[in-house]
N, C-alpha and C positions, 0 to 999 in steps of 0.2 A: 341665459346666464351660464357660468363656466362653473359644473359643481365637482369641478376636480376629479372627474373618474378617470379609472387606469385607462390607458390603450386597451385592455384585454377587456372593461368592462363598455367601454365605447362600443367596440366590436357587437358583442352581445347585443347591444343596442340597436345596432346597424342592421345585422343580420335579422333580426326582428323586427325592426322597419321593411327590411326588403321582402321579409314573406307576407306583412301584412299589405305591402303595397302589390303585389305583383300575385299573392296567391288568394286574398280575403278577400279586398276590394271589390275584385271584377264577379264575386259571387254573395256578398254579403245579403245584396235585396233576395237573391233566390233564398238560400239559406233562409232568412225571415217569412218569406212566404209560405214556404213548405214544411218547414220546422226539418230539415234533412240534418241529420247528424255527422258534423262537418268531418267522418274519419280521412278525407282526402288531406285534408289540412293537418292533420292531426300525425297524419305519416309522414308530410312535411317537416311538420316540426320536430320529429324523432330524428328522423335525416337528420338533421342539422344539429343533434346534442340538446335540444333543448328543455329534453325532459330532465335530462342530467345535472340541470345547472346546481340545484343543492343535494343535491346526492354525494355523500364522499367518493373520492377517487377508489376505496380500499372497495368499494361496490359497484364501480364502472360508472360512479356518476364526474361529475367536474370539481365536486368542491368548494361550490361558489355558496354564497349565502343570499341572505334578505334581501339586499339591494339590489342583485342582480337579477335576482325571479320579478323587484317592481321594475326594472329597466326594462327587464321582458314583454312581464303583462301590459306596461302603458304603453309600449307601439302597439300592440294586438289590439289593445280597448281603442285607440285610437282608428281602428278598421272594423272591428265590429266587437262587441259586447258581447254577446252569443256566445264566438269564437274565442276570446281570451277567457268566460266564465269554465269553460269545459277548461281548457290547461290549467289555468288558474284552482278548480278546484281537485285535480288530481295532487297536487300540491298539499293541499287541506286534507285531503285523505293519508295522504305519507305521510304525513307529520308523527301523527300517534306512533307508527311502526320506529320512524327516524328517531324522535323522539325519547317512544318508554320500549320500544321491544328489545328482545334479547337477540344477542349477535345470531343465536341459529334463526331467527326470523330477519333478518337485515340480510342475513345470508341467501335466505330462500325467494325475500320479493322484492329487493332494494336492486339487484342487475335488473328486471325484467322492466322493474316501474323506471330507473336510470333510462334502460333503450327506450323507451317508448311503446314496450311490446304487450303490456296489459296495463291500463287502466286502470285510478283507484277514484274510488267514490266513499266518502265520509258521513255514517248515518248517526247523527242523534238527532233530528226534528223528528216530535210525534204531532199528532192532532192535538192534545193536550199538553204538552212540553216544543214549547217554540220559544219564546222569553224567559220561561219559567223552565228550565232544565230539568227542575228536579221534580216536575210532572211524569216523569219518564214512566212508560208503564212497560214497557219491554221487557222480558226478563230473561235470566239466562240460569237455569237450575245446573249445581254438577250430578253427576250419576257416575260414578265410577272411575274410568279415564275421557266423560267426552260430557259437556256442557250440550244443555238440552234451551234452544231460544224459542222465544214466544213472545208475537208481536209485529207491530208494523210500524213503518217509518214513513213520513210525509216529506214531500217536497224535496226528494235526494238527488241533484246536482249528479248526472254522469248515470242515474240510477239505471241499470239493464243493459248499458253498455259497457260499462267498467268490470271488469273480472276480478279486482279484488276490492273488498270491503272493510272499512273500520266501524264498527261497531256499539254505541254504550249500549249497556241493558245494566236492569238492575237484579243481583247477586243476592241482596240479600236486605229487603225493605225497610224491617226494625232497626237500619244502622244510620237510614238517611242519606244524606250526601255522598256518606261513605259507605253504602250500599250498591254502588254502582261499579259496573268495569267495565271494560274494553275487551274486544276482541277482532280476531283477524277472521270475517268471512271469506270463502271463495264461491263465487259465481258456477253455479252447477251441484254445487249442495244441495242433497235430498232434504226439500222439507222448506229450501228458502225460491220463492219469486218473486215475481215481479206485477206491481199493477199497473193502472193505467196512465199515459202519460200525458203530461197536462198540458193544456194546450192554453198557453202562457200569452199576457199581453204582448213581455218584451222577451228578450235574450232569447229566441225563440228556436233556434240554432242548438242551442245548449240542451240536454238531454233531462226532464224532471218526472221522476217515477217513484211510486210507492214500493218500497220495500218488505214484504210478507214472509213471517216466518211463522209456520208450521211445526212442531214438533221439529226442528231443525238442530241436528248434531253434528256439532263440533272437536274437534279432539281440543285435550286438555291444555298443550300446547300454542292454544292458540289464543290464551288469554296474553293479553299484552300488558306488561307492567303487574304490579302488583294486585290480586284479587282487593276488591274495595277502592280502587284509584282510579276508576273512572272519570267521575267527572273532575279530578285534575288534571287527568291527559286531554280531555273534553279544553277545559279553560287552558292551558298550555298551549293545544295546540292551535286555540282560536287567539289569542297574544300573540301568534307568528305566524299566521294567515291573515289578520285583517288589516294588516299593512299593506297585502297586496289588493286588497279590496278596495284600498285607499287609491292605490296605482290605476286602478280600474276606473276611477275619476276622474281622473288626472287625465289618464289617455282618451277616455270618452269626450270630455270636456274639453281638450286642446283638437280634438277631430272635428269636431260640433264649431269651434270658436274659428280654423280654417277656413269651414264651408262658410259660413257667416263671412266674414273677411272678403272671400272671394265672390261669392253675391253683393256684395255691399259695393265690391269696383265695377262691378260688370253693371249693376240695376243703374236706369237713368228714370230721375224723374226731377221733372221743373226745370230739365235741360240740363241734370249735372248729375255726376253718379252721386250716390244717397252716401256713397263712404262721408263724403265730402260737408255734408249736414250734422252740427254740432251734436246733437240726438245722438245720430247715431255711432259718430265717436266714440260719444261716453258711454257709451252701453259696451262700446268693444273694446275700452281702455278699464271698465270693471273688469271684464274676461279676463283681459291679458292680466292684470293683477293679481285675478283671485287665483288665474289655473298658477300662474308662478310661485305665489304663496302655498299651495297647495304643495305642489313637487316638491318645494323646500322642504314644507315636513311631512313629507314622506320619506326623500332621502335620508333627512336627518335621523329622525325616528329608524330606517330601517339598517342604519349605519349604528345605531344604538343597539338594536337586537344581536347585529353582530359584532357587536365589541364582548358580549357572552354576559349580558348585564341579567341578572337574577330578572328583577322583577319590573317586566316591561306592559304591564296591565294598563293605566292608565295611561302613554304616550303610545302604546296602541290604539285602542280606542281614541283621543284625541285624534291621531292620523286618520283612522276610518270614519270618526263623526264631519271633519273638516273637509277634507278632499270629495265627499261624496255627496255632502249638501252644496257645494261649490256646483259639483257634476249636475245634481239638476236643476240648479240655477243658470247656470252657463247654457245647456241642453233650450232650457226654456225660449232663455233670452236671443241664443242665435237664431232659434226660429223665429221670435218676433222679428228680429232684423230680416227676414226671410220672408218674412208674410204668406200671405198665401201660397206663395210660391214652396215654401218648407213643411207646409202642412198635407202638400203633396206627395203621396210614394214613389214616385221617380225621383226625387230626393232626397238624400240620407238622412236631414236631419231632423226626421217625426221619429221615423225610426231612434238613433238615437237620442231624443228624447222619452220614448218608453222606455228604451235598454236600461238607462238610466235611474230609473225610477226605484229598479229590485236594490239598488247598492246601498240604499237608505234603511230598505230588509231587511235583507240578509246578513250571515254571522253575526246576526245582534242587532237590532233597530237602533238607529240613531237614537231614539228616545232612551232606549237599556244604558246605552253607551254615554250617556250623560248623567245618568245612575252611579257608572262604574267610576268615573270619572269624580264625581261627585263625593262618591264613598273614601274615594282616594283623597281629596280634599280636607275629608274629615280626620282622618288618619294621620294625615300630616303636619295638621294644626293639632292634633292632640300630642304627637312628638315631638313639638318645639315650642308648646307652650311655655 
């Protein structure tokens, strides 16, 4: 389908087809094997602007918005899963900065995270704060001029690799929701490490480590936004990340539905390739349906966040519950068309059927996401009753 993008957003498109086809590809299965932390690819894509894509110009980024970071991530997802979660979630870490920080912090980490020259990784899952946010037990005392954290983080995306951190802890318990805030860690901070790193069904590529902080001091300055506004940089900034999460379906699911495609010509049985068997048609005429319907709203939704729409909570969430339950559908089903033959590591599509699997996870279980969705429903029948 023709969804009207510019020439300049085409491009972006292209250019992210050609590194996934030319630089991910020919090393995806290693990657998964070894769990190697893809920085070769990751230089690549700095080369090429593409950390910059929503970074204002006025910070050396390009200026682009939503749609252009899910144009990005679903060529990448459509090469590996792994590889577009690690860019994809440096993105999810900016945000807060992009977001709620103040210009002398946009100033200090918005060029470096723009080049591609450090890393951001975004910490609010704990052991007990995964769905429930406000389990958070993190905390972040002040003492003078420098905020004193304590706690640890699970399951942090980029976690030991990335040099700069976004942060919740909570400030100040007796306030609740609004006891929580943000902040800017950096990597080499007395008092903050790192644990161990998990060694993951899928995305395997992508980098997951515990986050420990120690008596760990921060100067005052690096609280981001307002003390007590945590977690609505928290929810902010997951309203303009799980669109891209949505895109991570989307690409996964149209990589998965190729291979399938292309076994479906090649496989002969009963003296005719299997495309050719009504079965298996309709199995790849759902695909092409669902992933189509899927990209629709995505774009659409991410062409809504950037039209600068206030409150884009629930057609977020819809984009990330749609597109990523499509993902392991489509995942599933090209390997049945695949048979045995896909259930094999020599080809890609087991693989991306586990990659698959965390998109349903992470930033918010499909299950929460139908919660939010939900609440929003109620909301809106109460306004127009």
């Amino acid at each position: 389908m023709d969804y009207f993008l510019s020439e300049e957003q085409m491009m972006i498109r292209d250019l992210a087809r050609q590194i996934a086809e030319e630089k991910i590809v020919p090393v995806r299965a290693k990657l998964d094997e070894t769990g190697e932390f893809p920085w070769d690819i990751m230089k690549v894509l700095a080369q090429s602007d593409l950390f910059g894509l929503f970074i204002p110009e006025e910070y050396g980024g390009l200026g682009k918005g939503c749609l252009e970071i899910c144009l990005a991530v679903e060529e990448l997802s459509r090469a590996c899963l792994g590889v577009s979660t690690t860019y994809a979630a440096n993105a999810l870490g900016t945000y807060p900065i992009l977001l709620f920080g103040s210009d002398g912090q946009k100033k200090k980490y918005l060029p470096d995270i723009a080049a591609g020259k450090r890393l951001v990784a975004f910490g609010l899952t704990e052991a007990n704060a995964g769905s429930d946010a406000g389990g958070t037990q993190t905390t972040a005392k002040l003492d003078g001029n420098e905020y004193i954290i304590n706690g640890t983080k699970q399951w942090i995306t980029n976690g030991g690799e990335a040099e700069i951190y976004t942060i919740i802890a909570i400030t100040d318990r007796s306030k609740g929701p609004r006891g929580a805030s943000a902040f800017v860690v950096e990597k080499g901070t007395p008092g903050f490490t790192f644990g161990k790193k998990e060694n993951k069904m899928g995305i395997r590529a992508s980098a997951t480590t515990e986050l420990i902080f120690d008596n760990c001091r921060i100067p005052k300055e690096n609280l981001i936004g307002k003390d007590g506004a945590g977690f609505l940089v928290a929810m902010k900034t997951l309203d303009n990340s799980r669109t891209g999460v949505g895109a991570q379906g989307v690409g996964v699911a149209q990589g998965a539905y190729e291979e399938a495609v292309k076994f479906a010509r090649k496989r002969v049985q009963f003296g005719h390739p299997i495309i050719s068997f009504q079965a298996i048609q309709h199995m790849l005429a759902d695909m092409a349906v669902s992933i189509e319907a899927a990209r629709a709203l995505i774009y659409t939704v991410a062409r809504f966040i950037d039209s600068g729409a206030k409150d884009v909570t629930k057609e977020s969430a819809m984009s990330k519950v749609f597109a990523t339950d499509i993902a392991m559908k489509v995942t599933t089903d090209a390997l049945q068309v695949a048979g045995g033959t896909g259930y094999m590591k020599e080809y890609p599509l087991e693989k991306m059927m586990r990659d698959a699997k965390i998109l349903q996870i992470f930033e918010g279980t499909n299950q929460i996401q139908r919660n939010v969705i939900g609440q929003a429903i109620i909301k809106e029948a109460a306004r127009n009753k």
